[in-house]
Structure formats: C-alpha cells, structure tokens
N, C-alpha and C positions, 0 to 999 in steps of 0.2 A: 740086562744092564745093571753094573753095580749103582747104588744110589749114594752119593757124597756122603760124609758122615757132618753131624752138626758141626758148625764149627769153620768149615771151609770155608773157604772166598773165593767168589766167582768175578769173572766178566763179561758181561752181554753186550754186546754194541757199546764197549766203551764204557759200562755201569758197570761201577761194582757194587758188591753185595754179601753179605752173609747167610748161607745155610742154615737157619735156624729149625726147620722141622724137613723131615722125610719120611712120606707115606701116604696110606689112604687117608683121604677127605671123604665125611658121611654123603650120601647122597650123588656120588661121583666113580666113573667107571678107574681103573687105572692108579698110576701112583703119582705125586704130587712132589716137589718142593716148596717149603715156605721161605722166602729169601726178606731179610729186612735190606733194604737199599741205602747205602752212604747217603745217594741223595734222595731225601725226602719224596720230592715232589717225582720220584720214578714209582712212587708207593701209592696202593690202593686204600689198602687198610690195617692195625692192627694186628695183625695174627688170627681174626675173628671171621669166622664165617658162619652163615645162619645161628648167629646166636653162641655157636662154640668156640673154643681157645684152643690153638693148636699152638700160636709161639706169642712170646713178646717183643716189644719192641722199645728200643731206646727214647726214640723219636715218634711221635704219634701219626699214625697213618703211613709211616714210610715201609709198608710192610706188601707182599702180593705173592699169590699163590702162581708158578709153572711148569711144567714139562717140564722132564728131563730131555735134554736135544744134547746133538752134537753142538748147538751153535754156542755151549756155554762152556768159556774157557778156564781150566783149573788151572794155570799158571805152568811157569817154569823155573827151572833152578836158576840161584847164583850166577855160579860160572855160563850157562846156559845165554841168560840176559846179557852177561859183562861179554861174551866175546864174540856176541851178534849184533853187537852197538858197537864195538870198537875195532872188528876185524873186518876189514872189505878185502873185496876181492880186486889183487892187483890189474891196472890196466894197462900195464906195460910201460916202459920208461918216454918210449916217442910219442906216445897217443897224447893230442892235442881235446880236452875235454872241454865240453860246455858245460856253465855254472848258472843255473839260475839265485839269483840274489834273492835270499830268504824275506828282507825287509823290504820288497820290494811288489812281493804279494803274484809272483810270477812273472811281473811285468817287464823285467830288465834281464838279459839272458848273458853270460861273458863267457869267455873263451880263460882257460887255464892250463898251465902245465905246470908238472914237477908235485901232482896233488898226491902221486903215491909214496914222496918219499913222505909226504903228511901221514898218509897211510901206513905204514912199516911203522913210523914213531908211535903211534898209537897203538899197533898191532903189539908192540912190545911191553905186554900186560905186567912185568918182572917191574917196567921202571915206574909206574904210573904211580902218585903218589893222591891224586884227587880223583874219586869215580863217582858217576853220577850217571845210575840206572831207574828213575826215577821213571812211573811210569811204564813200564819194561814186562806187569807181572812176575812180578818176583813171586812164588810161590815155599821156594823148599831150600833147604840146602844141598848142600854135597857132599861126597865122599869125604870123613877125615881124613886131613892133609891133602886135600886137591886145590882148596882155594889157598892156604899157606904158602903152598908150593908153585901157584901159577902167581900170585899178584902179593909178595910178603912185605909191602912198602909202603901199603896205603896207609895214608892219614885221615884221610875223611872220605868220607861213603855218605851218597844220597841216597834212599829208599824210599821216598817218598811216592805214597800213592799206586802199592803196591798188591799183591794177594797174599803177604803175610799174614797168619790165623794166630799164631802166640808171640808170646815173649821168648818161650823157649824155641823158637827157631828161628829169630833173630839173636837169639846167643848162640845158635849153631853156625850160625854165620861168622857173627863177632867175634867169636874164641881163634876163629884162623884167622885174625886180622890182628898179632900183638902190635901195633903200634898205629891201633887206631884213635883217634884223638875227638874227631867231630865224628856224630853220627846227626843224622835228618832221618823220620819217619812218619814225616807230616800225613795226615789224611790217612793213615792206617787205620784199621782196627784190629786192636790185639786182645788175646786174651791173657788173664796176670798168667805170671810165672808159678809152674806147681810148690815153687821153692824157690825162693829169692836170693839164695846163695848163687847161683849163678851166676845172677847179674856181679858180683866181685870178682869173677874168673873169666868172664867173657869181657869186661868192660874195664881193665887193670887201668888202662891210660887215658880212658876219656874224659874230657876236660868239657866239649859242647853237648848239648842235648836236644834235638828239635823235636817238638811232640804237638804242636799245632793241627788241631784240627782233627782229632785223633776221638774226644768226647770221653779221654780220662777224667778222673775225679781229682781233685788237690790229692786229698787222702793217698788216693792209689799212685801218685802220682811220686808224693812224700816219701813211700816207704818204698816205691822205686829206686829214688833218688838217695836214699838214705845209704845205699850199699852201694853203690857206684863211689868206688876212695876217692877219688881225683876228681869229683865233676863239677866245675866252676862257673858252667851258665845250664840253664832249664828255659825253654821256650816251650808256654802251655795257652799258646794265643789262640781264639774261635772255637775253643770247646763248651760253651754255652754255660760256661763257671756260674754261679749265680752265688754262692756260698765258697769260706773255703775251711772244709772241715780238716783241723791241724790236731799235731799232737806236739807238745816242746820239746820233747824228747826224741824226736824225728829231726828236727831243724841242724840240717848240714852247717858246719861250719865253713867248711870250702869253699860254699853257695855265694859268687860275687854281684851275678845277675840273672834276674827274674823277669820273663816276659808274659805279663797277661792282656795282651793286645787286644780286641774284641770280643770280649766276655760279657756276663750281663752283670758283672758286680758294681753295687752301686751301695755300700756301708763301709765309710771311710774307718771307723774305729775300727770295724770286725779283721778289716785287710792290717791293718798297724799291729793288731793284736797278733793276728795267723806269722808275722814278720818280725817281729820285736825280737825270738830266739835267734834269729840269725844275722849273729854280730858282724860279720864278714860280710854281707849285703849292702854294697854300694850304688846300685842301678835297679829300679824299681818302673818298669811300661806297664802303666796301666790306661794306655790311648784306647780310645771308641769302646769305654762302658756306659757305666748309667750313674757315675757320681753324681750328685748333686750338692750338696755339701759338707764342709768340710768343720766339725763343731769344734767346740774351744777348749780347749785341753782342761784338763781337772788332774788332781793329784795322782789317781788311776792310772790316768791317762797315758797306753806302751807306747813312749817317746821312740824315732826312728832315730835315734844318736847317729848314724853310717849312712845314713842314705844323703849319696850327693849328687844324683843323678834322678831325675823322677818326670815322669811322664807322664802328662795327663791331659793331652789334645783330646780333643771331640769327645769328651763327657759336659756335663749340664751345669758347670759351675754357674752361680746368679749373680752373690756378693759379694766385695771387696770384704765382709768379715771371715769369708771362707780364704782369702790369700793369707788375712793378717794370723790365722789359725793355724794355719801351712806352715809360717814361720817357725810354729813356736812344735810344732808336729815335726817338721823336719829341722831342728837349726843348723845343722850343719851343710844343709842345702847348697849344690853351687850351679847346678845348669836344672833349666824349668821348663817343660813346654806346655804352652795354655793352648796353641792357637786352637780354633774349634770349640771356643767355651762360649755360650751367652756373651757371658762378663767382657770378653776383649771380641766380640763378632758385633755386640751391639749398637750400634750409630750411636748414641748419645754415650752407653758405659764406657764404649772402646772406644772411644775419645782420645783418651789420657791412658790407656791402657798400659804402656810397658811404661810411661815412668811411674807408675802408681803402684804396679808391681816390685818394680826394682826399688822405689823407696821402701816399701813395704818388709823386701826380705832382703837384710840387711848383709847375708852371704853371697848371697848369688854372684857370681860373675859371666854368666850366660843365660839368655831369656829367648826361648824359639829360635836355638842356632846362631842365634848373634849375640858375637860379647857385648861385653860389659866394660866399657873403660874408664879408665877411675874419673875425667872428666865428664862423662855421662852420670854417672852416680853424682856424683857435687850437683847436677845439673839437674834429677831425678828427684833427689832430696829435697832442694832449693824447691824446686818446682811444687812438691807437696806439702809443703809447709807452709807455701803463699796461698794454697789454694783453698790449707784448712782456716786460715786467717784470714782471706775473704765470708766468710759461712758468719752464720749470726752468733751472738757471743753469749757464752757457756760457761759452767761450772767448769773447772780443773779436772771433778772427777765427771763428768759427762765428754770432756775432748779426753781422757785417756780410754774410755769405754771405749768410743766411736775409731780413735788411734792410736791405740798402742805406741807406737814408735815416736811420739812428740815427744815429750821428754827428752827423750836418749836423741833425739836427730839436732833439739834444740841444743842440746851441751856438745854435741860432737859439731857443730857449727855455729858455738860459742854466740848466741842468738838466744834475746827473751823469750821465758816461757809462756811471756803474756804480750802476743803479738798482737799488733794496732789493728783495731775495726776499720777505723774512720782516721781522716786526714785532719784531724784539727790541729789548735796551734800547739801542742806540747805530744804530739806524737811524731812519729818519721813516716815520711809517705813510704808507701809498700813497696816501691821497685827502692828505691833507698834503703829499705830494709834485707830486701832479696841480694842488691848487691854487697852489701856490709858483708851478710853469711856468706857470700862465695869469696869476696877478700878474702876474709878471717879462713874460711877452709883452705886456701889453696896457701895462706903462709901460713898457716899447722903442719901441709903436705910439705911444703919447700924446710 
C-alpha cells in the first residue's frame, strides 16, 4: 500500500486530519501514520512517543499515531463533489414522493410532487450561480477546462470544511471560475502558496473572503490578502489570534471590512495600530475576545479616522472611561455593539447603560442594532448631565477628567457649566434645569 505523502488530509468517521508523518515508529512492528486532528480533543498527543519526535503539532496534544486502513478517506474532486450534491436521479414525472421535513427531526413525513423539475433545475450546473459543497471532501481539482466548461457562472463557492491540503489547489480550482466574487474556506487547513503570484490570477474578481477557523496567522494572512486586487471583506474569525503581527506596507487599501470574531486578542492599541494603514477600513468585528480596556489616547496614539462600524460584544469592558476613550479612538464612530460587556451586563453599571453610552459618543447613531433618534440623543445627554450634577461637587478640572463631554454637551444645550448641587434659594431645582436644556435644544433643532 502506497502511504499518503505529508501534507494530505484525511477523513475518519467524520474527523479530519492532517498527514503529518509516515513510517516506522521505534519499538513497533509495521508502518504508522501520525495525523494532527482539526479537532483537538480527537488527539492523543504531540507528535511524541517514548520520549521521540516524529511531528509537530499546531495545537497541543491534538496529535495520534494510526494504521493505514481502507476506512481513511482521501477526498474527491470538484466536479466530483458538485455533481453528487446537485444531480439526483430522476423519479419520473407521476411519481407521487414522500418528504420527510428536515426541521422536524424525522417527525413529520409529506407527500410531494413536481420535485423533479426541482431536480433538472439544479442538475443544470451551466446556470448555477451560488454552489455550496461544503462539507463534501473536496480533495483535488480537475482537469483544465472541465470545471469552466461545466459550471462558468458561479459567483460564490462554499468550501468550507473540506480536504483541501494548499493554497495552490484551491487556485486550481479558482482559476476555472473567472467570475468568482465570494469564496468560504472556513475550517480548512491550507498550506501557503509556493508563490503568491497566483493568488492575482486565480482570484481576479474576488471581492469576499472567508478563512474562519482555518488557524492562519494575521501575517499569513496579510500577504495573502495583499495580492488578491479586488478583495473588500476578510473574515479571520476562531483562529486563536492572540497578536496580530502586521507590516504597513501590506495594508490593502480596498480592505472595507475586517472580521475577527472569537479570537483571543485582547490589546486595544496593538489592534489600532495593526489598522491605522488601512484607510478604506470602515467595519472593524472584534465580538467574543479578551478586551478589557480600552486606554486614553496620547499624541502616539493610531487614530481609527474610517472606522464607523465596530463591534465589540462579549469582550470584558469594566469602565465608562474605556467608552469615553472609544470616542476619541474611534471619532467618527456611527453603529457600536457592547452588549456582552461587564459594563452594560452589570445590574447596577447597566443601569443607565445606552444612555451613558450614547451621551458619551457624540457620533453614534446606532447602539446594539437599535438607532439612535435625534430625540433619544437630547434625552441621553439631558439625562448625563443631571446625573453628573447629582455627584458631589468638584474642581472643573476633576469633572472634565472623570467627563470629557461636559463642556461641549453644556454649550451644545446652551446650559451652565456650573450645574446646582443643592436646591437652595438662588439656584434652579434640577428637573427645572434638565427641562430648560431640552427647551433650549429642541428650539436650536427647530
């Protein structure tokens, strides 16, 4: 039996895996495969046995020595995949068929007709314009000009979760697809390209990019991205990011949106910095990392001037001085999402949470999917500014430390900068004061 070459990707009961070694193991009769497993916990160990190195592994412990068997599948082609998912076999025009309902868990059985002309539409691979083989073991390409020639119209191709081993034969693919736009290759594992020139002649039109879950590096990732002309979104979400090693001279301008959804990055300046070269960057996910906060700008400090789109649910934000730093981090800021923070989760913090917010950052017109209307704002402001003039009474420069935005919210609602502690007789009670500022705001608006 021939033995895989390093490199390949298999599937055992549904696991994939990479070929990382082939041969004898000391101490053992026969010959071996050492497979590192996508998932972890299908791993015994390292690459290590008694004490020796046979491979390494990305992930620790996701590694296990086996037999070479029939039961380990090396994938199939392209067209192989696409036209064993989309071609059935007809069941004739009268046949009355039974449909068990997917979402239904077996439980619901219906009766259907007319499902083959479903069929024949589908079979007709020439007009398909979205394919999605995900799934499927995709292994290899195929002959030049056989996928051009059977399916020349696709837009987007899923591949996700596949037996793809490089880059270069997912450009064997992509080069017969000229007017492909999206590509998905979530949960792959690839190895780089011998020569990066390829990726500009396989990837002429592509505009999305999905690489989720995949356990590239930023870096590798960059100078992927770098040669791809046209490509306007990168999704690099679950690949255990912790750092993101940049170069400026990498920084696509095309780049609109950046997704690092589940990462373990958690240093807000270093992520500003990696970002700051790319000016054309208006959408910025960085939901379910490890922020924690977010510091105060200094002169230094790589301003996100373009970013109006930023996402930052279910990371660790604490304090209202990490939103009022956000502001001045993002100013042009217009949709936010927090939910999932400490700061707006916490029963006494998340109180007051979106109007504190939305006083806070003086752009925004959306906060967790919900606008922002310019009578909510007057109502958000007002509200922050009776709440700082309840609090005990301070230097000028100890209430601009603690709030930035007094001042400027005071003149923009034409309102002393030296609001009343206390009711006595030569001050204005506080709901008198709060309604004055919303008069005066709403005839500045009229």
């Amino acid at each position: 039996m021939d033995l895989p070459a390093v490199g390949t990707r298999i599937s055992v009961a549904g696991s994939f895996g990479t070929v990382k070694f082939a041969g004898s193991v000391d101490n053992t009769k026969g010959v071996w495969l050492g497979i590192e497993w996508d998932d972890p916990d299908r791993g015994k160990h390292s690459g290590t046995k008694d004490g020796k190195r046979y491979f390494e592994c990305r992930i620790p412990n996701a590694g296990s020595f086996m037999r070479p068997s029939a039961s380990i599948c090396y994938g199939i082609s392209f067209l192989t995949a696409l036209r064993s998912k989309y071609i059935e076999t007809q069941h004739g025009t009268a046949s009355l068929e039974k449909v068990v309902l997917g979402s239904s868990k077996g439980a619901i059985e219906v009766e259907a007709v007319g499902l083959d002309k479903i069929r024949g539409k589908f079979a007709q691979l020439e007009r398909l314009r979205e394919i999605s083989v995900d799934y499927e073991n995709v292994a290899t390409a195929d002959s030049p000009g056989e996928v051009r020639n059977t399916c020349p119209n696709v837009r987007g191709v899923d591949l996700s979760s596949n037996l793809l081993p490089s880059w270069d034969m997912v450009a064997l693919i992509a080069v017969e697809l000229p007017q492909l736009e999206r590509l998905a290759l979530n949960r792959n594992r690839l190895a780089p390209f011998k020569t990066t020139s390829k990726a500009t002649l396989a990837f002429p039109k592509l505009t999305e990019l999905q690489l989720n879950g995949t356990l590239m590096t930023w870096s590798d990732a960059e100078e992927l991205v770098f040669v791809i002309p046209s490509l306007r979104l990168v999704e690099m979400g679950y690949n255990r990011l912790r750092c993101l090693s940049s170069s400026p001279a990498l920084a696509k301008p095309s780049i609109h949106v950046i997704n690092l959804d589940g990462n373990e990055l958690d240093d807000w300046a270093h992520i500003c910095e990696t970002f700051q070269p790319y000016r054309n960057l208006g959408r910025l996910i960085l939901s379910s990392n490890r922020i924690r906060t977010i510091p105060p700008v200094t002169k230094a400090s790589p301003i996100l001037l373009g970013i109006k789109n930023l996402a930052l649910s279910f990371n660790d934000l604490r304090t209202w001085r990490d939103i009022d730093s956000l502001s001045q981090w993002c100013p042009t800021l217009e949709t936010l999402s927090l939910r999932g923070n400490y700061l707006v989760e916490d029963p006494q913090m998340g109180r007051y949470a979106r109007q504190l917010v939305i006083a806070k950052i003086p752009s925004l017109r959306a906060l967790d999917a919900a606008a922002i209307s310019s009578k909510e704002r007057v109502d958000c402001e007002l509200f922050y500014l009776s709440l700082i003039s309840k609090g005990e009474p301070v230097s000028d420069e100890e209430r601009l430390r603690e709030h930035p935005r007094w001042d400027d919210l005071c003149a923009s609602r034409y309102i002393s900068t030296n609001p009343p502690h206390t009711a006595g007789a030569n001050s204005i009670p506080l709901r008198a004061w709060e309604t004055r500022g919303r008069d005066k705001a709403t005839t500045r608006q009229a």
